[in-house]
C-alpha positions as CSV (number, residue, x, y, z in Angstrom):
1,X,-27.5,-95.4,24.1
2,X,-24.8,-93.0,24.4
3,X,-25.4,-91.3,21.1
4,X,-28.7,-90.7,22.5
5,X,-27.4,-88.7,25.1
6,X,-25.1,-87.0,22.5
7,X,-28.5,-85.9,21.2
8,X,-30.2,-84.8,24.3
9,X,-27.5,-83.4,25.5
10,X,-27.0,-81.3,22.0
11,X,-31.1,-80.4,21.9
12,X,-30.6,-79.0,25.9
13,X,-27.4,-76.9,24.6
14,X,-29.7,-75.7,21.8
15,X,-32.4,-75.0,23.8
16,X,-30.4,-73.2,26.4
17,X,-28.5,-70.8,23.4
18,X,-32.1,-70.5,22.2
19,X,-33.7,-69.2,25.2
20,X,-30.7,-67.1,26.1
21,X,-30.9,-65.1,22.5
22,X,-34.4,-65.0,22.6
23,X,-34.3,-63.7,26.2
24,X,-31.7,-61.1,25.5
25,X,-33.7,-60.0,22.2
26,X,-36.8,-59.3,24.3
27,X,-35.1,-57.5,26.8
28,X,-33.1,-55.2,24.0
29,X,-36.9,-54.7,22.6
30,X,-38.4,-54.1,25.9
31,X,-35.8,-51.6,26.8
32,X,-36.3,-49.7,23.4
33,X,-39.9,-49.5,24.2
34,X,-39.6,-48.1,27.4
35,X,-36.8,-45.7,26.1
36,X,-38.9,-44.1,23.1
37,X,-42.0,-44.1,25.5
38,X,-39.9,-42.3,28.3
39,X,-38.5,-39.7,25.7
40,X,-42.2,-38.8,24.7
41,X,-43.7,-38.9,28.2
42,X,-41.0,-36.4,28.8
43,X,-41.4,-34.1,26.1
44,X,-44.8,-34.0,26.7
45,X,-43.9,-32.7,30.5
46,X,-45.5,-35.9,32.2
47,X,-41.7,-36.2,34.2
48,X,-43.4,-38.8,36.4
49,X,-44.2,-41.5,34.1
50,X,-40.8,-40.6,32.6
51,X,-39.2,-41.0,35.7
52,X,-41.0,-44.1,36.1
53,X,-40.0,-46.0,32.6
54,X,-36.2,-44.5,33.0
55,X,-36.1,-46.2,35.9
56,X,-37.1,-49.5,34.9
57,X,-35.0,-49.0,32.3
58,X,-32.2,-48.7,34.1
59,X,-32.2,-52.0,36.4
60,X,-32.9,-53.6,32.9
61,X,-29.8,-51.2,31.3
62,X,-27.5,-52.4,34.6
63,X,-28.3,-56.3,33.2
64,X,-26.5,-55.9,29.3
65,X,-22.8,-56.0,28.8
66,X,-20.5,-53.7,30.8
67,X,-19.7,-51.8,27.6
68,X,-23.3,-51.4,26.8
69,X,-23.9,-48.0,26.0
70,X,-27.6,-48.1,26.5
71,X,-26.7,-48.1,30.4
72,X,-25.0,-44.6,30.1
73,X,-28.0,-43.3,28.0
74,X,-30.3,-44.3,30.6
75,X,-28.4,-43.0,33.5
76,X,-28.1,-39.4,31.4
77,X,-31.6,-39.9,30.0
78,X,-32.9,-40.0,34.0
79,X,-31.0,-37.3,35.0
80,X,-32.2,-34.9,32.4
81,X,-35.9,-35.8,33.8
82,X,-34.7,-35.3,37.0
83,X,-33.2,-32.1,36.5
84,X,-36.7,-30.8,34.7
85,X,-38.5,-31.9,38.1
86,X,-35.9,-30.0,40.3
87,X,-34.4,-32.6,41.7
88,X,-30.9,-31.6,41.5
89,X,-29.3,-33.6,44.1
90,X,-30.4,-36.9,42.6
91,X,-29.3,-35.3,38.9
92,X,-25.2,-34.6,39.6
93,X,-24.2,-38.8,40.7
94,X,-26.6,-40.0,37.7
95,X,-24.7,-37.7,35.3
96,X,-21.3,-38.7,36.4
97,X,-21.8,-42.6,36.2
98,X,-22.8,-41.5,32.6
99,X,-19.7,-40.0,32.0
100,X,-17.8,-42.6,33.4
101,X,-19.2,-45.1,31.1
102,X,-19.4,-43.1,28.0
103,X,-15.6,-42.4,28.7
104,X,-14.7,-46.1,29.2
105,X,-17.0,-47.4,25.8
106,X,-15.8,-44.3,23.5
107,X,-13.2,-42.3,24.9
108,X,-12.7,-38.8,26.7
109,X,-13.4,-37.0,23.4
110,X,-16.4,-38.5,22.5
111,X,-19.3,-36.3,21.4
112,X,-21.6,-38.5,24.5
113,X,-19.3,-37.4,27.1
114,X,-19.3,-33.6,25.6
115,X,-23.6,-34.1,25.9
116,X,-23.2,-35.5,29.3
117,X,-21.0,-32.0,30.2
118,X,-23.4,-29.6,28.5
119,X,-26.2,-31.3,31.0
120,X,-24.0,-31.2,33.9
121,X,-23.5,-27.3,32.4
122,X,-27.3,-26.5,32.4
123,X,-27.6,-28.2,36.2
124,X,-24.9,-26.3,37.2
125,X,-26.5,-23.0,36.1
126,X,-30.1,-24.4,37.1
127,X,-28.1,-23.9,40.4
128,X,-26.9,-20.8,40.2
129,X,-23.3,-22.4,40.3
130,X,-21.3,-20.7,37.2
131,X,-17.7,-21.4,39.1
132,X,-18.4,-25.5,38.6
133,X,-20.3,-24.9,35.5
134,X,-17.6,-22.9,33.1
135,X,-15.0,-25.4,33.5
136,X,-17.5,-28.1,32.0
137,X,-18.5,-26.1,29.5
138,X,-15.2,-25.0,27.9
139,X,-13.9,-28.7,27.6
140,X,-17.6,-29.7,26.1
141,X,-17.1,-26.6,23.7
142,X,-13.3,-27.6,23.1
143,X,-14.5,-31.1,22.6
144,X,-17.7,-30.2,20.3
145,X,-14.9,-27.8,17.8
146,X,-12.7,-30.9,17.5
147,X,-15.4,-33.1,16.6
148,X,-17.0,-30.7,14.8
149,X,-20.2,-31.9,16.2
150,X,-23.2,-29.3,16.0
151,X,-23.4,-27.1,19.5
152,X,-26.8,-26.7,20.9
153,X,-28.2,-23.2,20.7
154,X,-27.9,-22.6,24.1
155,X,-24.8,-23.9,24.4
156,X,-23.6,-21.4,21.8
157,X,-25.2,-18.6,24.2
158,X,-23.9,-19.6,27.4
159,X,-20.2,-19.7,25.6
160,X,-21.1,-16.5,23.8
161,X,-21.7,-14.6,27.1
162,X,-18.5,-16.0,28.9
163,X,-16.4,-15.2,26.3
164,X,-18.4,-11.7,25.0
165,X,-17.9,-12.6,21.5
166,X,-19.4,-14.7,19.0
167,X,-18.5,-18.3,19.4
168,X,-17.4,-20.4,16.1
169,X,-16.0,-24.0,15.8
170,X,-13.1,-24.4,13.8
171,X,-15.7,-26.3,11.1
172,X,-18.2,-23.6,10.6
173,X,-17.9,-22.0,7.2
């Protein structure tokens, strides 16, 4: 008798682990679904059904780990949509929550937290607001020449014209 509870009690404990793995697994591949699905609504200009999948997304990002880096890529991924609808005021707390998170999983000089500046950058100038915007985008230029990460074109530009020279990372032949 009791080593058939041993048994039942090891098949529920199996069962449990099981369903847990198998539930996690599906929502990793649901939220990679939604994600590439997102991106090319997006790129294709339809921001609303972007909008839409980014935010289920991100209640479904908010339920992984706390280090989960898929959370901050949501929050970022949202904002960009955001900002190409206009809708700066619900773009600035979006980025922020992903710099917060990038910063905590990789550190203050990771090349996510210098993508997360360049966007707060370009909403910022979308804005007309170069006095918040320079700061952000020296320490994501300073940032991008010590990882020697590639700088987006119009990155380059926008550091170009500040500075009136060419601009050239410290890895650039």
């Amino acid at each position: 008798m009791k080593l058939r509870r041993v048994r039942f009690k090891l098949v529920v404990v199996a069962a449990s682990l099981f369903l847990a793995v198998s539930t996690r697994s599906n929502g990793e591949g649901r939220w990679k679904a939604s994600e590439t699905a997102a991106a090319k609504a997006a790129k294709s200009t339809h921001f609303a059904e972007a909008e839409k999948l980014l935010s289920a997304n991100l209640g479904l990002a908010e339920t992984f780990a706390r280090k989960d880096p898929r959370h901050a890529r949501t929050l970022f991924d949202l904002a960009e949509v955001y900002r190409a609808e206009g809708k700066y005021s619900e773009v600035f707390p979006l980025y922020e929550r992903a710099l917060q998170i990038y910063t905590v999983i990789y550190g203050a000089d990771a090349t996510e937290v210098a993508d997360t500046l360049e966007g707060e950058v370009e909403l910022y100038k979308s804005v007309n607001d170069h006095a918040h915007a320079e700061p952000l985008l020296v320490r994501a230029l300073d940032l991008r020449k010590s990882s020697c990460t590639p700088v987006h074109q119009e990155v380059r530009g926008i550091a170009e014209s500040l500075s009136a020279r060419p601009w050239r990372s410290e890895c650039e032949p």
